[in-house]
N, C-alpha and C positions, 0 to 999 in steps of 0.2 A: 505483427502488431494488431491487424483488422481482429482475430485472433482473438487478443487477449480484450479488444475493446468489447467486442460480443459477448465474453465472458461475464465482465463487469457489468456490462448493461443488463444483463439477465439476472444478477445479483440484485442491480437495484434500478430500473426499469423507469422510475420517475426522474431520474436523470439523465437517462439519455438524450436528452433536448439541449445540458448544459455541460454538453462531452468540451466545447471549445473553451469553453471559460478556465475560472483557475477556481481550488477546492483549496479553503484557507480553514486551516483548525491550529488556533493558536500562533505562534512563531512560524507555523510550516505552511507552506503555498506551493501547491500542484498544480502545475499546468499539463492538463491534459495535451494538448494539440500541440506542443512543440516536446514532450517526456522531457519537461525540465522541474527540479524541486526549488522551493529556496527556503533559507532560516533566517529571519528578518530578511537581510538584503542580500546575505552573503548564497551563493550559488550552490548545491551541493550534487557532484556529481553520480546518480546513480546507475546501474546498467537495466538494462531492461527490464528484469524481471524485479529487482529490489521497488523497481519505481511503479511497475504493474500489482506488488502487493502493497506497495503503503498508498497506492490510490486507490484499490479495494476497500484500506481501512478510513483512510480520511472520507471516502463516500459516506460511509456507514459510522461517526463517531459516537464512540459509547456502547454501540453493539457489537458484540463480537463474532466472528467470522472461523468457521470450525478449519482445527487442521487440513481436513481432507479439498473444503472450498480451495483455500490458500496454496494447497499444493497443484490443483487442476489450475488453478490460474498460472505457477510457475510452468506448470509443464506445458502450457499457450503458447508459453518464449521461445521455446525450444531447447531448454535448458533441460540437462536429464536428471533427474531425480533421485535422488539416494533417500535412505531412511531418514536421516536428520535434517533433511533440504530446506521445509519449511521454518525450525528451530534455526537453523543456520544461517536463511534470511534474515529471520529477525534480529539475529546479534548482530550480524553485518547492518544493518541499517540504523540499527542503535548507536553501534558508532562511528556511522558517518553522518547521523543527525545530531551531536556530540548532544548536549542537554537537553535538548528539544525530545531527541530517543527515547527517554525517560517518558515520554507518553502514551510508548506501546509497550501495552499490558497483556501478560500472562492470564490468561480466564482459566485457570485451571478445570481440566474435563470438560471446556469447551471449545479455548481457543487463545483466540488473538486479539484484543482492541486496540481503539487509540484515544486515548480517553479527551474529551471535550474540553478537561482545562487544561491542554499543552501548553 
């Protein structure tokens, strides 16, 4: 987990100061220091690595994050990698964040966001 936090702080370096707090974009609230997500109130269970990339993107809302970023952060988890892993993340988070999911967006030929009006 130290891991994937290094990762992400090297992503985005002006937040590493606010690793403890919670990253709220729209309906969705990440809480860093306990890897817990929620949608309004309701809890939503991720596993490691789904929760180390949509806190990648909630860091960074509206900018998007290239495949290759998104995959080296999965492979942080210790999750092994296949060709569609990152593609595969995304779907799977999509629908365990049921309509809120709808906010991570396809950048075609660059990537991944999560757009600022979830």
């Amino acid at each position: 987990m130290l891991r994937v936090r290094d990762a992400l702080r090297r992503l985005q370096p002006s937040l590493s100061k606010t690793e403890d707090t919670a990253i709220v974009v729209g309906p969705i609230r990440v809480e860093n220091r306990d890897c817990r997500v929620f949608i309004g109130r309701r809890e939503c269970l991720l596993s490691t690595s789904e929760h180390a990339v949509l806190l990648a993107l909630t860091r960074r809302p509206g900018q998007s994050l290239s495949r290759r970023n998104l995959l080296g952060i999965i492979k942080m988890t210790g999750v092994k990698t296949e060709s569609r892993c990152v593609e595969n993340h995304i779907r799977w988070l999509r629908g365990k964040l049921g309509t809120a999911g709808r906010a991570l967006e396809s950048v075609p030929g660059s990537g991944y966001r999560i757009s600022m009006m979830a």
